[in-house]
C-alpha positions as CSV (number, residue, x, y, z in Angstrom):
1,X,9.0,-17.8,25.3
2,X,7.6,-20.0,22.4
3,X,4.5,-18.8,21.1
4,X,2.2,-21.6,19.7
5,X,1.8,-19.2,16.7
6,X,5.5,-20.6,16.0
7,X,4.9,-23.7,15.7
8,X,6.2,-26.5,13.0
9,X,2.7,-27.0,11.6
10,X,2.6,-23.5,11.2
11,X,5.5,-23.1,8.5
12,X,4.5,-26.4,6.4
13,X,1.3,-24.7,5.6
14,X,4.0,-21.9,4.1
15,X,5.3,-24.4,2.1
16,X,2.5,-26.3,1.1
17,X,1.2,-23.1,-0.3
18,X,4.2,-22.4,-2.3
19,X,3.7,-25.8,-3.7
20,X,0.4,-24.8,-4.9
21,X,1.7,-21.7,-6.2
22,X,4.4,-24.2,-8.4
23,X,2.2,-26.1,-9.8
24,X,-0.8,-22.9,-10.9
25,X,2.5,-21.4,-12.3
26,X,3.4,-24.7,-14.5
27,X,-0.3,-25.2,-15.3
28,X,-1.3,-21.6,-16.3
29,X,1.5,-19.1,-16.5
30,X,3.9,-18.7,-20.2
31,X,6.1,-15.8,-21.0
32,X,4.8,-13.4,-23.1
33,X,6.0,-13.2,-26.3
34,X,8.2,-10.1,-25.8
35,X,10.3,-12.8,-23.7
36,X,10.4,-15.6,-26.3
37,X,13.2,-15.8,-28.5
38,X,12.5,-14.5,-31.9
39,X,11.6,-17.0,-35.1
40,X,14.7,-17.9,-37.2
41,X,14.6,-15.2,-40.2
42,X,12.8,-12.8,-38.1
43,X,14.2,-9.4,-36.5
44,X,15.5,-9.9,-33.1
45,X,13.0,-8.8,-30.4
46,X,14.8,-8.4,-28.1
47,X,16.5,-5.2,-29.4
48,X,12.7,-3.7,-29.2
49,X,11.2,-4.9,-26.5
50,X,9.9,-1.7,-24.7
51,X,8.9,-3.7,-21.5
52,X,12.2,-4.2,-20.5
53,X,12.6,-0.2,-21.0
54,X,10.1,0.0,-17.8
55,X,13.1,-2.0,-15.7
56,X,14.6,0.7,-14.1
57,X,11.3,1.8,-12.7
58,X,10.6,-1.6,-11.7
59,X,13.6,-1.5,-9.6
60,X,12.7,1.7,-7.9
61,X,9.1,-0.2,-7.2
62,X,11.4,-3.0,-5.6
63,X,13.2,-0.6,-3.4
64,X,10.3,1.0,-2.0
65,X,7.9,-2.5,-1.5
66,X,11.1,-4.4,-0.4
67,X,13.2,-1.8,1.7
68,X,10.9,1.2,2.3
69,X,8.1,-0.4,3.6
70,X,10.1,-2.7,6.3
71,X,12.3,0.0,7.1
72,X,9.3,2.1,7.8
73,X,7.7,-0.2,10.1
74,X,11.1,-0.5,12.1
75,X,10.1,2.0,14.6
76,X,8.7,-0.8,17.4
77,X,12.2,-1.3,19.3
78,X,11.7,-5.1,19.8
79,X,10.3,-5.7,16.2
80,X,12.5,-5.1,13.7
81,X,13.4,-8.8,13.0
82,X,9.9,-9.0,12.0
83,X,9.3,-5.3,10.3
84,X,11.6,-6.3,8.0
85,X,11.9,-10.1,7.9
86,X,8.2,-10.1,7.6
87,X,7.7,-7.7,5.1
88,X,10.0,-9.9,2.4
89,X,7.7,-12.9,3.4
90,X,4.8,-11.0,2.4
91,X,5.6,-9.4,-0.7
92,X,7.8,-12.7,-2.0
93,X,4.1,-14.4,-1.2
94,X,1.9,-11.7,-2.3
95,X,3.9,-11.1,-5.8
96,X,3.0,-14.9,-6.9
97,X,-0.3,-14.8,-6.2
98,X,-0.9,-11.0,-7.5
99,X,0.3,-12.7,-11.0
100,X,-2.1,-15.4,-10.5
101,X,-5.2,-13.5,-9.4
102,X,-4.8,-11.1,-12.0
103,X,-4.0,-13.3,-14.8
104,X,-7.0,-15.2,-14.3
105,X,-9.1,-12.1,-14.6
106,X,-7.3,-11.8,-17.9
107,X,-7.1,-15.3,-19.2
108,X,-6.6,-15.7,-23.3
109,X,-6.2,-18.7,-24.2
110,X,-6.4,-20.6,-20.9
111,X,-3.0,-19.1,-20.2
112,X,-1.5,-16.6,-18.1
113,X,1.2,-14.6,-19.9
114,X,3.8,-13.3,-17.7
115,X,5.8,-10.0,-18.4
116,X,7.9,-7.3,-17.1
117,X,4.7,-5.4,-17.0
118,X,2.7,-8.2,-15.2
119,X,5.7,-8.0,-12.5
120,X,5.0,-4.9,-12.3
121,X,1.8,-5.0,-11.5
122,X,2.3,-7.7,-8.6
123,X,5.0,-5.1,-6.9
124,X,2.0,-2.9,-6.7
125,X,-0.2,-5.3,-5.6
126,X,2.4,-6.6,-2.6
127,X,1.8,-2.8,-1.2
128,X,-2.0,-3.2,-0.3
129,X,-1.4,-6.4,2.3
130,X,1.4,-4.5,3.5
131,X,-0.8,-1.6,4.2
132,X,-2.9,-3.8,6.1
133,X,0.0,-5.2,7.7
134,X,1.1,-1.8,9.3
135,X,-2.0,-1.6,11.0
136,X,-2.1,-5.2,12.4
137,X,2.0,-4.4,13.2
138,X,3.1,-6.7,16.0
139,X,-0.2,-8.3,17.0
140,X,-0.4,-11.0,14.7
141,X,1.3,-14.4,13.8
142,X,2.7,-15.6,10.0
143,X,0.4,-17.9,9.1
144,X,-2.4,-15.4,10.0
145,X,-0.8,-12.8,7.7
146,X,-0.8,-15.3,5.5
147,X,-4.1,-16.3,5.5
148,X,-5.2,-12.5,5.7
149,X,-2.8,-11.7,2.8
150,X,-4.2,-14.5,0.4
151,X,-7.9,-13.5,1.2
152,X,-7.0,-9.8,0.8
153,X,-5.4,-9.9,-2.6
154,X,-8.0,-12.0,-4.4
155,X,-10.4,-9.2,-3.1
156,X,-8.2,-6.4,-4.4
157,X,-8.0,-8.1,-7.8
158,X,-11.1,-8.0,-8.3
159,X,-12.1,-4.6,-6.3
160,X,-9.6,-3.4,-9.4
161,X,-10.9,-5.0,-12.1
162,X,-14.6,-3.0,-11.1
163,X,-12.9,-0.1,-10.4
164,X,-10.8,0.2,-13.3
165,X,-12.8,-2.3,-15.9
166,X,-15.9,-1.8,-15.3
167,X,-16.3,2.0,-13.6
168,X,-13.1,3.1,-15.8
169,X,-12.3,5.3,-12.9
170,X,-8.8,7.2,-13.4
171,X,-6.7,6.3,-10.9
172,X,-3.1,5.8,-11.9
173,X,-1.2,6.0,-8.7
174,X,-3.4,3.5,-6.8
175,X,-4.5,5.8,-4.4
176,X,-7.9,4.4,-4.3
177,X,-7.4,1.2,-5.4
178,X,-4.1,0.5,-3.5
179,X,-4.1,3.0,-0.9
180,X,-7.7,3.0,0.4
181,X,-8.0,-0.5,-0.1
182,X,-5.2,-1.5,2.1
183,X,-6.1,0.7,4.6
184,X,-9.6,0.2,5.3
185,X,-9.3,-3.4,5.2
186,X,-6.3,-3.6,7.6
187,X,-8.4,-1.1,10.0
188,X,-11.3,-3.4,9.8
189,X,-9.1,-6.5,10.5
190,X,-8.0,-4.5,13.7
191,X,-11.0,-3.8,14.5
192,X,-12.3,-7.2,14.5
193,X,-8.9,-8.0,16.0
194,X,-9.1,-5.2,18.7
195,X,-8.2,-6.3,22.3
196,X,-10.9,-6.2,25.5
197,X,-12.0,-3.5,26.9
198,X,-9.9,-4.1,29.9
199,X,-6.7,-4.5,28.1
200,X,-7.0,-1.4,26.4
201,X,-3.8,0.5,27.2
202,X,-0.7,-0.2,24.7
203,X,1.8,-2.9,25.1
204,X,4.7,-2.7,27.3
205,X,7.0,-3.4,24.2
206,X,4.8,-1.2,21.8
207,X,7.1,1.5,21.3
208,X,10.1,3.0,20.1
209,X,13.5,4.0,21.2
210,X,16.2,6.6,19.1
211,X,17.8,4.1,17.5
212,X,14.6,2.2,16.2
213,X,13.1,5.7,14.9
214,X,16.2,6.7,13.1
215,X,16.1,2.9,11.5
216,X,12.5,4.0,10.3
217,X,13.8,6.9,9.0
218,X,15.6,5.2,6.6
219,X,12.6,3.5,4.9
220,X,11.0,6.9,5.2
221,X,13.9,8.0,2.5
222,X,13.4,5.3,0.6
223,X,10.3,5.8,0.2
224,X,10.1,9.5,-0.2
225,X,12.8,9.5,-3.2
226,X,11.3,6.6,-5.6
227,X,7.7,7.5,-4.2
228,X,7.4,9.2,-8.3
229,X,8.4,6.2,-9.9
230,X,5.7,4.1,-8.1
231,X,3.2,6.5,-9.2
232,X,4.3,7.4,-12.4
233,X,5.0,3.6,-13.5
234,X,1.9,2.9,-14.9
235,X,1.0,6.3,-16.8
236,X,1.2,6.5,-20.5
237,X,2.7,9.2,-22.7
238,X,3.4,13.3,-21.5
239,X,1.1,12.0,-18.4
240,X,4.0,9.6,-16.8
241,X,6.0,12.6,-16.9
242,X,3.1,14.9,-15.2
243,X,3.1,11.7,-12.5
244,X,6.3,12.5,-11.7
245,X,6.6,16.4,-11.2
246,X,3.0,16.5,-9.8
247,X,4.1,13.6,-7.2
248,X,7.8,15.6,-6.2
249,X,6.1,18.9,-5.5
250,X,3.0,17.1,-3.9
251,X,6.1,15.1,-1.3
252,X,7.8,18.3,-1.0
253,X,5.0,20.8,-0.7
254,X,3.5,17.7,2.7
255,X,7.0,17.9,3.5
256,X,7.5,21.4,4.7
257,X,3.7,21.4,6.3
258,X,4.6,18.0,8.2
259,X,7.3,20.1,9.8
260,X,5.3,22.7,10.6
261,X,1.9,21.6,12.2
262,X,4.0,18.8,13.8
263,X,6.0,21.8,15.8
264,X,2.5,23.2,16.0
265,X,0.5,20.1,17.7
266,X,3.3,18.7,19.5
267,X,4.5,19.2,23.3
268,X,6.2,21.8,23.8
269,X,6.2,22.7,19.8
270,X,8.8,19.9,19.4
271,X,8.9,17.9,16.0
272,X,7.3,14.3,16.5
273,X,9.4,11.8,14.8
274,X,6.1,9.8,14.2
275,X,4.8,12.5,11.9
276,X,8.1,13.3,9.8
277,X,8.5,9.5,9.6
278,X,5.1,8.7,8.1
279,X,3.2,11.9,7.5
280,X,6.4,13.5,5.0
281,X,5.1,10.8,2.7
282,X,1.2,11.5,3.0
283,X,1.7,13.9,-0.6
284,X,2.7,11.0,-2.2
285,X,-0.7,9.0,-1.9
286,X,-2.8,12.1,-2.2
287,X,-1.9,12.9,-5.6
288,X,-2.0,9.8,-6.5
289,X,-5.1,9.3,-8.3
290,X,-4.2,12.8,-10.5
291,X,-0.6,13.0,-10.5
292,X,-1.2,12.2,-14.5
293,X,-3.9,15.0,-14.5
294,X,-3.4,18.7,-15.4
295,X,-2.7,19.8,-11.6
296,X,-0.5,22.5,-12.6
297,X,2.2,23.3,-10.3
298,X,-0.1,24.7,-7.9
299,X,-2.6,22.2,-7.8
300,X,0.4,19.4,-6.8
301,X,1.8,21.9,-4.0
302,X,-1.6,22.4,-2.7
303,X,-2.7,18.8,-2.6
304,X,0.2,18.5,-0.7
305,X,-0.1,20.9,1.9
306,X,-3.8,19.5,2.4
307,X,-2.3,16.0,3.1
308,X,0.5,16.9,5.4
309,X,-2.1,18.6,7.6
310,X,-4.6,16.5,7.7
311,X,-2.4,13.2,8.5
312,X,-0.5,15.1,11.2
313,X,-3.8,15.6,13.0
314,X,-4.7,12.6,12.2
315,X,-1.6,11.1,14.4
316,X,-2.2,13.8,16.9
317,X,-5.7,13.7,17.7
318,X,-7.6,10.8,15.4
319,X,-5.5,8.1,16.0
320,X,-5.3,8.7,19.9
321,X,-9.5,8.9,19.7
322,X,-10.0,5.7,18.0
323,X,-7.7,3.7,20.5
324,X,-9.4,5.0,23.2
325,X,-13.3,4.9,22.3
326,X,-12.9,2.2,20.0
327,X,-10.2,0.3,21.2
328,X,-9.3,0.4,17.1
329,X,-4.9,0.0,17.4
330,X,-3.8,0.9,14.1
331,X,0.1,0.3,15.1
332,X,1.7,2.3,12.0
333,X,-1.4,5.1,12.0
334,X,-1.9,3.6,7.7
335,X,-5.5,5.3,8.3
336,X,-3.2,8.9,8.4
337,X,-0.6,8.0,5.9
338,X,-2.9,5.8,3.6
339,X,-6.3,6.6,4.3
340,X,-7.4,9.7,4.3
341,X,-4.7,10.8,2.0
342,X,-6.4,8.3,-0.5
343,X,-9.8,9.8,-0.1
344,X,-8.4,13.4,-0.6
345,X,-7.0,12.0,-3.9
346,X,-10.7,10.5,-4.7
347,X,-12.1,13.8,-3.9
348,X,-9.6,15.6,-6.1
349,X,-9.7,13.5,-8.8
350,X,-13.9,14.0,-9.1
351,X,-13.0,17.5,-8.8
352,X,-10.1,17.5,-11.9
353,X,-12.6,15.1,-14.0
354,X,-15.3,17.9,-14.0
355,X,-12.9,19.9,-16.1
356,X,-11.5,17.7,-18.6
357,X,-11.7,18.2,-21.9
358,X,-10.2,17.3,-25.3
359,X,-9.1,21.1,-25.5
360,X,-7.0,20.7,-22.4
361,X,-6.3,16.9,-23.2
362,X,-5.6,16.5,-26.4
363,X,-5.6,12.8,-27.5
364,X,-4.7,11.6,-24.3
365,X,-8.0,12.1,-23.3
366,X,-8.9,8.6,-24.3
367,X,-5.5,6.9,-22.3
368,X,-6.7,8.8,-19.0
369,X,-10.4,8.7,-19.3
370,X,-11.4,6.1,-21.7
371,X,-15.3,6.4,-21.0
372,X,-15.3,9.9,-22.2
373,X,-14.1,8.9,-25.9
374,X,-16.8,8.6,-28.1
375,X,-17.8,5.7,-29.7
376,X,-16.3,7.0,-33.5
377,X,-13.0,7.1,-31.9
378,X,-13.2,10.9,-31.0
379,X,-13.1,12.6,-27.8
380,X,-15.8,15.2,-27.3
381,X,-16.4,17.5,-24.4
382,X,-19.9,16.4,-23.9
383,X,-20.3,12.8,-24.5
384,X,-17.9,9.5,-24.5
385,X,-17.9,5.8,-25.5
386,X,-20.1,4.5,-22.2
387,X,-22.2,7.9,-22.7
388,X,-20.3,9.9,-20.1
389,X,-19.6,13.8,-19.9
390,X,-17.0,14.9,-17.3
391,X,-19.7,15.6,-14.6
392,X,-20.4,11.5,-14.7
393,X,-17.0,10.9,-14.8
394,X,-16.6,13.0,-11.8
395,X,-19.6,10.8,-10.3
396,X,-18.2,7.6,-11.3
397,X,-14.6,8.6,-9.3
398,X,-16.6,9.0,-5.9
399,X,-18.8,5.8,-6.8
400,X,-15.4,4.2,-7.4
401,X,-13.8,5.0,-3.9
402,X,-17.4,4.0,-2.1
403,X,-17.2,1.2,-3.9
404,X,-13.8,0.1,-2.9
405,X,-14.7,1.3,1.1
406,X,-17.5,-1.0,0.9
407,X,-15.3,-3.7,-0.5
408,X,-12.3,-3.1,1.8
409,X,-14.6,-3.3,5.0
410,X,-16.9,-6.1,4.4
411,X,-13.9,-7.5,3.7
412,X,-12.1,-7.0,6.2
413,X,-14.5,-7.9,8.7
414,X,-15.2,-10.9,7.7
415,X,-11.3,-11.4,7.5
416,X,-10.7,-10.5,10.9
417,X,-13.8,-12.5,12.2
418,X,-12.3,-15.6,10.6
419,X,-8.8,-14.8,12.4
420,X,-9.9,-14.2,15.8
421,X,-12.6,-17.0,15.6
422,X,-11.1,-19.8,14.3
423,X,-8.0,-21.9,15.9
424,X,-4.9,-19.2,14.7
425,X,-3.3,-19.1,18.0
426,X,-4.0,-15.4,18.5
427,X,-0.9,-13.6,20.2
428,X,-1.7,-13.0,24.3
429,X,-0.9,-9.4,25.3
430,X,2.3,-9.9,26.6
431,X,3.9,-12.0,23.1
432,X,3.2,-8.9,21.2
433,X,5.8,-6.7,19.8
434,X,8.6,-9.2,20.1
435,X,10.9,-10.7,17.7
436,X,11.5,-13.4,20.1
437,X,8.1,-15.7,19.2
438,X,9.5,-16.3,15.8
439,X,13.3,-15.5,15.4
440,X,16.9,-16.0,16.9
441,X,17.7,-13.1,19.4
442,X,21.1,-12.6,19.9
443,X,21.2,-12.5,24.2
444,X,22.5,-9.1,25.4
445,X,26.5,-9.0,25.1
446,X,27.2,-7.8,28.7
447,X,25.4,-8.0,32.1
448,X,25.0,-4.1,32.0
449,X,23.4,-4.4,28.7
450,X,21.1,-7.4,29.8
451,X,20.3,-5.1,33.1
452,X,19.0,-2.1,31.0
453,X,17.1,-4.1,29.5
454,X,15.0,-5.7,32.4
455,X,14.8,-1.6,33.8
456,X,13.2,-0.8,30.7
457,X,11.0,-3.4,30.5
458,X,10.1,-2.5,34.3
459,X,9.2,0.9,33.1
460,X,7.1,0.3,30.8
């Protein structure tokens, strides 16, 4: 079957807009000056450039974007082409126009400098439309994923800029500004996108088989072991190395409680691979926001144990709920493993700003919470350089996650009333799940192998 969503026309606007892409790069965009070569007569720079120390993280970034979140979304049996395939389409897209979006936020000059750091930033940026992505999973065509993805990231440029600019909210994992975001915009693009009321039920090809869910697994791992580097990437000082401890115990401590509730909730008190696969990971976003705070080793464990619960019920009851009374498919359950993770973080980081103070803090008081510095330089208890104590910090951290709901919504509305109104070629019901609208399927290598494969598809 050849979906129209396949079509020629469909992959030369790809191309055109990598064209455009080429010539905002050659019109705006110059190394930074760490990545010139030095004046004659001057001290090599190279030998102390301290971006290029950040490499090794950026590579763990690249794993996890690249490899963790394709492998992840492996788990539909007839989509992995796609889970995968799709995934380095995005984030190759996403990356170039992260770079742009953001640098014209911070223009100087009329230029754009480029960096490791500014790389670094785009890898980040590349998770939040593939957030979104796991919720659309299997139900939409490239060029709408591209359309969504261009839409999305401009919007979570600038949602970051408020958040982080404006509000100075702390939030140096990205729970709320990458985690939330992504979420709640894909959700409301699936809602928008969500299929009539009388073809409700799930695909016949939505669904896994063993060796699809052990294929997920592996982006799981991935995942799960450079998870602290993602969050820990941007933190400065002793608070990248708090990022990292806080973010271990926080995995390990969700973990152990995935396990457990999923034996728990589950038929027969049977592990669900859908939980291990996506809610082992749910720590990860949850301390997100505060893995640079003072969590202590308790605070990380228990953060943890919070966010393995609630995203298990989440895929246990929630999920189920919203598919049927709202028709809402969120193929990857991102609203378990994303969402609400993310707003525990938000709550937990209004909670964690209440308490700061220089005592605790020290001079990093101004790195993590700039707006309680004061205005001579010097970090006070009471009052900081936009005229905030830590109870209006604590304020500003809920205002900032509203704020990014409202944004991710509207926004994703209006992105999904685009797709499904305008001439995208939506997917019918049965061209969902299937690697074979847009890729090369190998036939089945014997006639017993072709005949379990018709059986199963008359099963489902």
């Amino acid at each position: 079957m050849h979906s129209p969503a396949a079509k020629v026309s469909g992959y030369i606007v790809l191309m055109i807009v990598q064209i455009i892409f080429l010539v905002l790069f050659w019109l705006f965009v110059r190394y930074e000056k760490t990545a010139m070569p030095p004046a004659l007569g001057t001290e090599d720079a190279g030998s102390a450039n301290e971006h290029v120390s950040k490499y090794p993280q950026f590579q763990d970034i690249q794993v996890m974007i690249f490899i963790g979140f394709g492998f992840l979304m492996t788990f539909l049996r007839k989509y992995g082409y796609s889970a995968t395939g799709f995934t380095l389409f995005m984030a190759a897209l996403v990356v170039q126009w992260s770079i742009l979006m953001k640098g014209f936020l911070h223009m100087e000059g009329g230029t754009i400098s480029l960096s490791l750091e500014n790389i670094i930033d785009a890898d980040i940026a590349a998770a939040v439309p593939l957030i979104s992505m796991g919720a659309l999973l299997g139900r939409t065509t490239p060029i709408q994923l591209l359309c969504m993805s261009i839409f999305e990231v401009a919007l979570f440029a600038a949602n970051e800029y408020l958040a982080l600019n404006v509000l100075s909210i702390c939030d140096c994992g990205g729970s709320i500004t990458v985690h939330a975001f992504g979420a709640y915009f894909g959700l409301a693009v699936a809602l928008m996108l969500r299929p009539a009321s009388d073809q409700n039920e799930a695909g016949k090809h939505e669904g896994a088989n063993y060796t699809s869910d052990i294929l997920a697994m592996i982006g799981t791992t991935f995942l799960w072991v450079y998870w602290p580097s993602f969050n820990s990437v941007l933190a400065a000082g002793t608070g990248a190395e708090r990022a990292i401890l806080n973010t271990f115990l926080s995995l390990a401590a969700a973990t152990v409680t995935t396990f457990v509730v999923s034996a728990l909730v589950s038929h027969e008190n049977k592990l669900d691979m859908v939980h291990v696969q996506n809610s082992t990971l749910a720590g990860g976003v949850a301390v997100g926001t505060v893995c640079n705070l003072l969590l202590g080793a308790h605070g990380a464990v228990l953060i943890g144990i919070i966010a393995g619960t609630v995203s298990v019920l989440g895929y246990r009851y929630l999920t189920p709920w919203l598919t049927a009374n709202l028709r809402l498919h969120d193929t990857c359950g991102v609203h378990n493993l994303h969402g609400m993770p993310a707003l525990i973080s938000a709550i937990a980081s209004a909670i964690y700003a209440s308490m700061a103070t220089q005592n605790d803090y020290q001079s990093e008081l101004q790195e993590i919470f700039p707006a309680m510095v004061g205005n001579n330089g010097t970090a006070t208890k009471f009052m900081g350089g936009l005229g905030r104590n830590a109870s209006s910090q604590a304020g500003y951290q809920l205002f900032g996650i509203a704020l990014t709901l409202l944004i991710a919504i509207g926004g994703g509305i209006l992105a999904g009333t685009v797709l499904k109104y305008t001439n995208f070629s939506n997917l019918q019901k049965d061209e969902q799940h299937q690697d074979e609208q847009y890729w090369e399927v190998p036939a089945p290598e014997s006639k017993e192998e072709y005949e379990l494969e018709k059986v199963e598809e008359l099963l489902l």
